[in-house]
C-alpha positions as CSV (number, residue, x, y, z in Angstrom):
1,X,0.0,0.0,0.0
2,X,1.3,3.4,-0.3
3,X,0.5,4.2,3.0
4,X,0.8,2.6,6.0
5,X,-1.5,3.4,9.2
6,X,0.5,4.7,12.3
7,X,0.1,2.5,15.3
8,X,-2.4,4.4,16.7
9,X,-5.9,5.5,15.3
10,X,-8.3,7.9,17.1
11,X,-11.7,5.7,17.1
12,X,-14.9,7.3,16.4
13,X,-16.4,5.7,18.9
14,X,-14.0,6.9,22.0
15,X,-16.6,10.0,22.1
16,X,-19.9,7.7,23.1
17,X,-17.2,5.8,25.8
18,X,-16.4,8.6,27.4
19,X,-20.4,10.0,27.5
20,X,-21.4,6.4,28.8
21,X,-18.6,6.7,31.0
22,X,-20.4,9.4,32.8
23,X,-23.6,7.7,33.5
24,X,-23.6,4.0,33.3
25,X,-21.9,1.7,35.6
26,X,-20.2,-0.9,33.4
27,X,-19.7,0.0,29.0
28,X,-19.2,-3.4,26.6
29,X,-17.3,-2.5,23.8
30,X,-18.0,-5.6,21.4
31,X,-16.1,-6.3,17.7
32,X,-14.4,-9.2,16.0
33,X,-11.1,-9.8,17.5
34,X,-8.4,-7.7,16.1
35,X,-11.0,-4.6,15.4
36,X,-8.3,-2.2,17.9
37,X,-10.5,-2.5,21.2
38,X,-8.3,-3.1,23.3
39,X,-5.4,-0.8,22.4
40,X,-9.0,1.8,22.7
41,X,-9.9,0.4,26.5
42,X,-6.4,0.5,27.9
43,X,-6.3,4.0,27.8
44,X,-9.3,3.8,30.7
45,X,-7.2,1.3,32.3
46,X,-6.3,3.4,35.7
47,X,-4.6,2.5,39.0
48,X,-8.3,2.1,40.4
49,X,-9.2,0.7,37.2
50,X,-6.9,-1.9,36.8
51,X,-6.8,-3.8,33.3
52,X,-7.0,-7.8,32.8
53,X,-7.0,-9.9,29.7
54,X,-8.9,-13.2,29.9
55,X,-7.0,-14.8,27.4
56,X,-4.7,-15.2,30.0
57,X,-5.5,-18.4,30.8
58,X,-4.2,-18.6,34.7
59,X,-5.9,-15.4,35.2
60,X,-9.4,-16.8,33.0
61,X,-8.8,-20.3,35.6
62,X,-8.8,-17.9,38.8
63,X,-11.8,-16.3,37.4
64,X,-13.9,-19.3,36.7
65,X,-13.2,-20.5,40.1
66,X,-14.2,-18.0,42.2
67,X,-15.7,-14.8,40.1
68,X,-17.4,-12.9,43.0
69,X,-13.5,-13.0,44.3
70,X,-12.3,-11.3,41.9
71,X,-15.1,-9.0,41.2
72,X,-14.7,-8.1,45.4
73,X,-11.0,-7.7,45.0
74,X,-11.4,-5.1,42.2
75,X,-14.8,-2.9,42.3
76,X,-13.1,-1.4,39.3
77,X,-11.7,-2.9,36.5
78,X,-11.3,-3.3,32.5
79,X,-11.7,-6.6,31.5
80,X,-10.7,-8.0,28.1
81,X,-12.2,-11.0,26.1
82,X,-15.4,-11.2,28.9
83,X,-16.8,-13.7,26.8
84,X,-14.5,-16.3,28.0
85,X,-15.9,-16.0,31.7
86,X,-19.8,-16.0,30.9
87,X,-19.9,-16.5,34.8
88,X,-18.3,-13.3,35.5
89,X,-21.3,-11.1,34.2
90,X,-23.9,-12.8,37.3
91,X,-21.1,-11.4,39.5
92,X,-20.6,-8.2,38.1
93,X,-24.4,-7.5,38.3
94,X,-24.4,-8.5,41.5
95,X,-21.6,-5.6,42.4
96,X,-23.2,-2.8,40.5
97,X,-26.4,-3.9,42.0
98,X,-24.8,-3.0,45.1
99,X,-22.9,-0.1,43.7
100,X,-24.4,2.1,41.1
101,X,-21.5,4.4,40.4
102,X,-21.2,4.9,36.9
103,X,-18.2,4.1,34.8
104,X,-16.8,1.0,37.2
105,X,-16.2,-1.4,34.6
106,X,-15.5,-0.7,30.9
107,X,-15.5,-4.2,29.4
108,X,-14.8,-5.7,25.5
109,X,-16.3,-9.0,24.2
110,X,-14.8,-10.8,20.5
111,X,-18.5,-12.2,20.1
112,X,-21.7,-10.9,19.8
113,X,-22.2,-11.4,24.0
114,X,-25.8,-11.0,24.4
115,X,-26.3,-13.4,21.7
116,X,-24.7,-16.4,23.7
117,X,-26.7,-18.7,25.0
118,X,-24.3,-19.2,27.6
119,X,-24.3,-15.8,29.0
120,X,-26.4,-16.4,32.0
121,X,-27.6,-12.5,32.7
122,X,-27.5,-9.0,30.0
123,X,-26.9,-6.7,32.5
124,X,-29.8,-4.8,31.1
125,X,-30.6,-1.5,32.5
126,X,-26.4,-1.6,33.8
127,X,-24.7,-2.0,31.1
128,X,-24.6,0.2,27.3
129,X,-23.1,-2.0,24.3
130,X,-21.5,-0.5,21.9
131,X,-20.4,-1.6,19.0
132,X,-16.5,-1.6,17.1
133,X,-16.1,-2.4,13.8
134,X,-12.2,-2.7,11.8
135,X,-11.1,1.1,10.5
136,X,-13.0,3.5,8.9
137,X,-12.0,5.1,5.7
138,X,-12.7,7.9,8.2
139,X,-10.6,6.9,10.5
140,X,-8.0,5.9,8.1
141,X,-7.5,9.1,6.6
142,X,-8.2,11.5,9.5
143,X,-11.1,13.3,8.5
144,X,-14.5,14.0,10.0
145,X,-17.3,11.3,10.3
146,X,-20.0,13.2,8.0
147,X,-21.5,11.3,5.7
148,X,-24.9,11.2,6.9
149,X,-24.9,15.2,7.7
150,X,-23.7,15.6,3.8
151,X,-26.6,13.4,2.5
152,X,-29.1,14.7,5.0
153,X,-28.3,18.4,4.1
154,X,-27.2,17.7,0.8
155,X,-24.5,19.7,1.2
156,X,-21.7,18.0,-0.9
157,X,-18.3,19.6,-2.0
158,X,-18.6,21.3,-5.1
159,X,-15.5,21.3,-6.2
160,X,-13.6,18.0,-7.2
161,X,-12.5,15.8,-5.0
162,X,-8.6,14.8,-4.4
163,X,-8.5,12.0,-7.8
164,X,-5.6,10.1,-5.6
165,X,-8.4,8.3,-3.8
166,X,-10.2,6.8,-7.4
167,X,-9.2,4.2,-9.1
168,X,-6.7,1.9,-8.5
169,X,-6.1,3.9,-5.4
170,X,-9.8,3.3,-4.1
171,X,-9.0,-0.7,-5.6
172,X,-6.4,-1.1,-3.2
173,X,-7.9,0.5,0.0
174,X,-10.9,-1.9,-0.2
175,X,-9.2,-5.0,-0.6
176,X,-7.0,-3.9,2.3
177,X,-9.6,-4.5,4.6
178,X,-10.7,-2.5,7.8
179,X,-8.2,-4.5,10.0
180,X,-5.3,-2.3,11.7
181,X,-2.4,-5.7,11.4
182,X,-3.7,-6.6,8.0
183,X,-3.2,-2.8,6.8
184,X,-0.1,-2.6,8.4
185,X,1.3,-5.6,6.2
186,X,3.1,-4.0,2.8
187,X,1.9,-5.8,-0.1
188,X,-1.8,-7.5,-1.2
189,X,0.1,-10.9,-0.7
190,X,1.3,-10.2,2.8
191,X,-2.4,-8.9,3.5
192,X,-4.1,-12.3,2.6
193,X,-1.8,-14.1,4.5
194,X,-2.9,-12.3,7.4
195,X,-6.7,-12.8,6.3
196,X,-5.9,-16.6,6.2
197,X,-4.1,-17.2,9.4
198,X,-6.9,-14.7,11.4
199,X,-10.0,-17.1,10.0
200,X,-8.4,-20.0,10.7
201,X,-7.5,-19.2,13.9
202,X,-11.2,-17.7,14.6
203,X,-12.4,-21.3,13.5
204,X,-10.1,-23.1,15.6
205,X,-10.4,-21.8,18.6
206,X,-12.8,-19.0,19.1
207,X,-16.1,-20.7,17.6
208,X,-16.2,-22.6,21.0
209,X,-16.5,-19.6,22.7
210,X,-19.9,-19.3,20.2
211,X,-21.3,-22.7,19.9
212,X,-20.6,-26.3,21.0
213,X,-19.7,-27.8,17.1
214,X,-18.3,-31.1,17.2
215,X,-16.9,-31.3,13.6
216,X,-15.6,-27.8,12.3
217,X,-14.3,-29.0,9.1
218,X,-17.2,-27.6,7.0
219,X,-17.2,-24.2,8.8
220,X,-14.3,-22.9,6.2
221,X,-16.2,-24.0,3.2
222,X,-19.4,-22.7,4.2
223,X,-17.9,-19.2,5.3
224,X,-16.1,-19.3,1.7
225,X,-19.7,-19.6,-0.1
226,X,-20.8,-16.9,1.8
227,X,-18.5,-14.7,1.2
228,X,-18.9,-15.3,-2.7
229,X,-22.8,-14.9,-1.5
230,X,-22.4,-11.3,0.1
231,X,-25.1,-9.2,-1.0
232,X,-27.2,-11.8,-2.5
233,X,-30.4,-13.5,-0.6
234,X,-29.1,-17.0,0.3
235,X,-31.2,-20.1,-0.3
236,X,-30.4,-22.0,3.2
237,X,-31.1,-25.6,1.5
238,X,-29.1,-25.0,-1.6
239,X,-26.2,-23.7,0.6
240,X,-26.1,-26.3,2.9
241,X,-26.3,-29.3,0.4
242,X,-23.4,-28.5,-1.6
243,X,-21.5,-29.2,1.2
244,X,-23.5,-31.9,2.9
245,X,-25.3,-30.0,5.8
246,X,-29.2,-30.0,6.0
247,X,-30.9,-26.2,6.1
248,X,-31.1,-25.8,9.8
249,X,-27.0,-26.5,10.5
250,X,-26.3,-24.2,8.0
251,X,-28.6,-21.7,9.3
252,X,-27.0,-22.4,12.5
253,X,-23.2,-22.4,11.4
254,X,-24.3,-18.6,10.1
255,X,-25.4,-17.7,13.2
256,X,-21.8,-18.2,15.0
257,X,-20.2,-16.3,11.6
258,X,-22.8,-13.7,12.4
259,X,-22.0,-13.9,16.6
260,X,-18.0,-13.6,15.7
261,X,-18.5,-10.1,13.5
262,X,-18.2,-12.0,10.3
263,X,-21.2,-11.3,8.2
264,X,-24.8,-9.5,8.8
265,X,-28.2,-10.1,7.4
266,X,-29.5,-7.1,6.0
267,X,-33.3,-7.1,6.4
268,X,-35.5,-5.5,3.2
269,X,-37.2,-2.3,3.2
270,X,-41.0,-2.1,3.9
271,X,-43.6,1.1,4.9
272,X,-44.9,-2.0,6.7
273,X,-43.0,-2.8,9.2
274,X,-44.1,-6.8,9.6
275,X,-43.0,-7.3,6.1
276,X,-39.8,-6.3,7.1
277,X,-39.7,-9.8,9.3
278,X,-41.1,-11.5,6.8
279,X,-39.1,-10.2,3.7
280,X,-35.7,-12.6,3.3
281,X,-32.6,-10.8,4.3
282,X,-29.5,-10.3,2.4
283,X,-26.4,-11.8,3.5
284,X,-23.4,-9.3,3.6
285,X,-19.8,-9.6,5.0
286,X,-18.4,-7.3,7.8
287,X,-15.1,-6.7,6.2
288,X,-14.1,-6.4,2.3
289,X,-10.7,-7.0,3.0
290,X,-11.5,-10.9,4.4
291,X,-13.9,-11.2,2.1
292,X,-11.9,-10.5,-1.1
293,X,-9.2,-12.8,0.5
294,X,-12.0,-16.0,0.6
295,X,-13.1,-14.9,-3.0
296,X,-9.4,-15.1,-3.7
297,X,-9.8,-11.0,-5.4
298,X,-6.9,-10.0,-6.1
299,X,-5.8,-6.5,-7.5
300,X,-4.9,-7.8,-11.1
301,X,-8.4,-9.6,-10.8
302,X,-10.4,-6.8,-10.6
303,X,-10.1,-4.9,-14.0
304,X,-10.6,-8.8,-15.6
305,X,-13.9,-9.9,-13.4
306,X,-15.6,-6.6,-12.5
307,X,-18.5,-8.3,-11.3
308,X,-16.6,-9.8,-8.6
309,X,-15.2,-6.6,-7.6
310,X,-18.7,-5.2,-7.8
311,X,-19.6,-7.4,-5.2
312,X,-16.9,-6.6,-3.0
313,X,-17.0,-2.9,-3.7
314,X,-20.6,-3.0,-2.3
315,X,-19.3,-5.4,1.0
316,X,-17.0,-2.1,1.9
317,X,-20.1,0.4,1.4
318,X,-22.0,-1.9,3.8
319,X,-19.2,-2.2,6.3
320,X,-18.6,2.1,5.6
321,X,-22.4,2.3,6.5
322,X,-22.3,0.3,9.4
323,X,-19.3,1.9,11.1
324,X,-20.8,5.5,10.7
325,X,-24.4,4.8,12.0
326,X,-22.7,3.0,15.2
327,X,-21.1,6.2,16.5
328,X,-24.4,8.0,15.3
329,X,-25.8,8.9,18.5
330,X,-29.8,8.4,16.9
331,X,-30.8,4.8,15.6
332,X,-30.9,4.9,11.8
333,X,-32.3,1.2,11.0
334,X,-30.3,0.1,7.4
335,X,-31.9,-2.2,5.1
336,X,-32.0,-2.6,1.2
337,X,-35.3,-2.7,-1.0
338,X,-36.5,-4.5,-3.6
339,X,-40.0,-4.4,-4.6
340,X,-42.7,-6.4,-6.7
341,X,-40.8,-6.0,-10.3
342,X,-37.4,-6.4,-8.6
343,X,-36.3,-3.2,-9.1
344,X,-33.6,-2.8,-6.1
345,X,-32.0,-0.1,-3.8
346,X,-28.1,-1.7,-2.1
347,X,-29.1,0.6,1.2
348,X,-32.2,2.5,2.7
349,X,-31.2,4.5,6.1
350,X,-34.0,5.2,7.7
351,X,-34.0,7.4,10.5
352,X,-36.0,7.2,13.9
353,X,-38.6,10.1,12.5
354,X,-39.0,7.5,9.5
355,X,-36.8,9.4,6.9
356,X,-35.2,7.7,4.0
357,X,-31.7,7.9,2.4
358,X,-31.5,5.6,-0.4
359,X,-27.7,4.7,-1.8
360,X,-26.7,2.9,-4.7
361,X,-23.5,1.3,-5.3
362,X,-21.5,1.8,-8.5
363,X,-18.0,0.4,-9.7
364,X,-17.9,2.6,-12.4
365,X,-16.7,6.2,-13.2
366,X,-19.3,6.9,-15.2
367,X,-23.0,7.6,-14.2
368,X,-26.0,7.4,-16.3
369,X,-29.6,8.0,-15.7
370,X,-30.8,4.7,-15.5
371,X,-28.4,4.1,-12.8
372,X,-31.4,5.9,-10.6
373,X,-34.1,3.5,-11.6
374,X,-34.3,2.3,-7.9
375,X,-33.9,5.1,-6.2
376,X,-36.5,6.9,-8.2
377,X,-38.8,3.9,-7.2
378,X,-38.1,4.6,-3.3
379,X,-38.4,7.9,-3.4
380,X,-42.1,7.7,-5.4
381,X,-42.7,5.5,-2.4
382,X,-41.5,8.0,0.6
383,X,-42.8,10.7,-0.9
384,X,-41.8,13.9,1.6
385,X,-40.4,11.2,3.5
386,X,-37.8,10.5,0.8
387,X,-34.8,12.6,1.9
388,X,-32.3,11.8,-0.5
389,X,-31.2,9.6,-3.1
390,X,-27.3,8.8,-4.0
391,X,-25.2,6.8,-6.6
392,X,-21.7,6.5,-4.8
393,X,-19.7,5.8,-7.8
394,X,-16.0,6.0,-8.7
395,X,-15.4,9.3,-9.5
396,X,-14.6,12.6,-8.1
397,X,-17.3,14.5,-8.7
398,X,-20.6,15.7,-6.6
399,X,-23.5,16.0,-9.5
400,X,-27.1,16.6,-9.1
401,X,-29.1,14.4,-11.0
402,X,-32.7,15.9,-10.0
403,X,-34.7,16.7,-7.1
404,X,-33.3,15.0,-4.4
405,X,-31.2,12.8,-6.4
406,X,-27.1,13.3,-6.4
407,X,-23.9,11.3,-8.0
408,X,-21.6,11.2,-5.3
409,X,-17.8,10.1,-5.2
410,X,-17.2,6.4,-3.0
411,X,-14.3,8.4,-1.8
412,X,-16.7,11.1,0.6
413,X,-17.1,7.9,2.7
């Protein structure tokens, strides 16, 4: 890559830690391993609030054994990879129940915690969860997280934008992934390596943490069809019989990929909001970077299979999207739409006061007017609710296309 990452990246998120901080008594930062949360906790980690590691394994053992122990001996604490001592949260309750103080325990979890079956108590009404994701392009590159402000005012740049970022340029940064270690590696090769080594080790080891599997061997297949699937509505029986598992395994093999920050279903778009339960969701990886590396996308491959790249392009919008509405302090509910004659939107935000932002994704430089067939569609279905519609596409130009209706550069994410 041309440029490398320091070591250290302010996070978006740090800003809604330190307001929960103020008023909650314990904060779970949750993220796939890797994601940068604990180099963001330890700088809460105080000589009142001490900082442990559960993958520590004499430390997790002492835990296991006597958890209200430990939780006496340190009324304060940040506590890493919580997940591996599902025991520890009935203590920890138990504490704040007794102590209400806010911002005692600020802890991080590599799986979706409150999705474990395991996990015995949520700590609801005591604990916030917030969500970290690998690097932003915002993040990456320093600037301000404002995406959502640009398309709700429409207020884009009207002058070009730096060209640097297009292109091959653009090519590169998505298959580099979100991942601070695999960004920091110098070359696309050194990058999948690291892509390989962090699944497999995610399969080996941390998918107990998830789910009691006894035979693992399929998991790496399955996870490789889904990541050629992202973006696409999976059929659960075709999926599972091409590699020998019945429907409800594979349904349930892609709910640990989902609990280890792997992939997402994206639900559909409805007025109605029961059809949105109803409507089948899209499947869509967490992280370009590992899923180009499973789809074996490679920088030469991508001006020779465009489709492909396409596909992979859209992955990073999803993951872009994801990351900017999880420091958004308001709950903007993302979905895609497709309606009766399949004409599709990639992404509706919709925000709590039930206004849309539709965004189409497009690998090319070039925009045309049919390129706003769907969005035209969503907004005749908003009406005054219809807020704004995009085509990010790989330019460096902000154009209007009509009312409400803008070509936008993939680079002003």
């Amino acid at each position: 890559m041309s440029e490398l990452p320091p070591v250290f990246i302010a996070r978006s998120l740090d800003a809604r830690i330190q307001e929960a901080l103020l008023d909650t008594p314990a904060i779970l930062v949750n993220g796939p391993r890797q994601c940068g949360k604990t180099t963001l906790v330890r700088q809460y980690a105080t000589a009142l609030r001490p900082y442990f590691s559960l993958d520590e394994r004499n430390l997790l053992q002492a835990i296991k054994a006597d958890p209200q122990g430990f939780v006496r001996q340190n009324p304060q604490a940040v506590i890493d990879e919580v997940q591996r001592a599902p025991e520890l949260l009935l203590a920890l309750k138990a504490a704040i129940d007794n102590d209400r103080r806010p911002g005692c325990y600020v802890l991080t979890g590599s799986a979706n915690l409150l999705a474990l079956p395991q996990i015995a108590d949520s700590l609801a009404g005591r604990m916030e969860v917030l969500t970290l994701l690998p690097l932003s392009n915002a993040e990456i590159n320093a600037h301000a997280v404002d995406f959502l402000q640009r398309a709700q005012n429409q207020n884009w740049p009207a002058t070009a934008l730096v060209a640097q970022r297009s292109g091959a340029a653009l090519v590169e940064q998505v298959l580099a992934g979100g991942y601070p270690e695999m960004r920091q590696r110098a070359t696309a090769t050194r990058r999948q390596a690291w892509a390989k080594a962090y699944l497999s080790t995610l399969i080996e080891r941390d998918v107990q943490d998830v789910a009691r599997i006894d035979d693992v061997t399929r998991l790496p297949q399955l996870l490789a069809m889904t990541a050629a699937l992202s973006g696409q509505l999976p059929n659960m029986s075709q999926l599972g019989g091409q590699i020998g598992l019945a429907s409800r395994t594979a349904e349930k093999y892609l709910g640990v990929f989902e609990k280890m920050f792997l992939l997402r279903r994206l639900p559909a778009w409805s007025r109605h909001e029961l059809s949105r339960l109803i409507k089948t969701p899209k499947l869509h990886f967490l992280d370009a970077g590992l899923q180009a590396t499973l789809t074996r996308l490679t920088p030469e491959l991508v001006a020779l299979q465009r489709q492909r790249w396409g596909t992979t392009l859209e992955t990073w919008v999803y993951a872009e999207l994801l990351k900017h509405l999880s420091v958004e302090p308001q709950a903007w509910f993302l979905s895609y739409y497709r309606d009766k004659d399949q004409v599709e939107v990639d992404f509706v935000l919709e925000s709590p006061l039930r206004e849309v932002i539709g965004i189409e994704v497009k690998a090319a430089a070039t925009v045309l007017e049919g390129d706003f067939k769907g969005l035209k569609r969503l907004r005749d279905q908003c009406g005054d609710g219809f807020i704004t519609g995009v085509v990010l596409y790989d330019g460096d130009r902000c154009l209007p296309f009509g009312p409400r209706l803008w070509a936008v550069p993939l680079q002003m994410l």
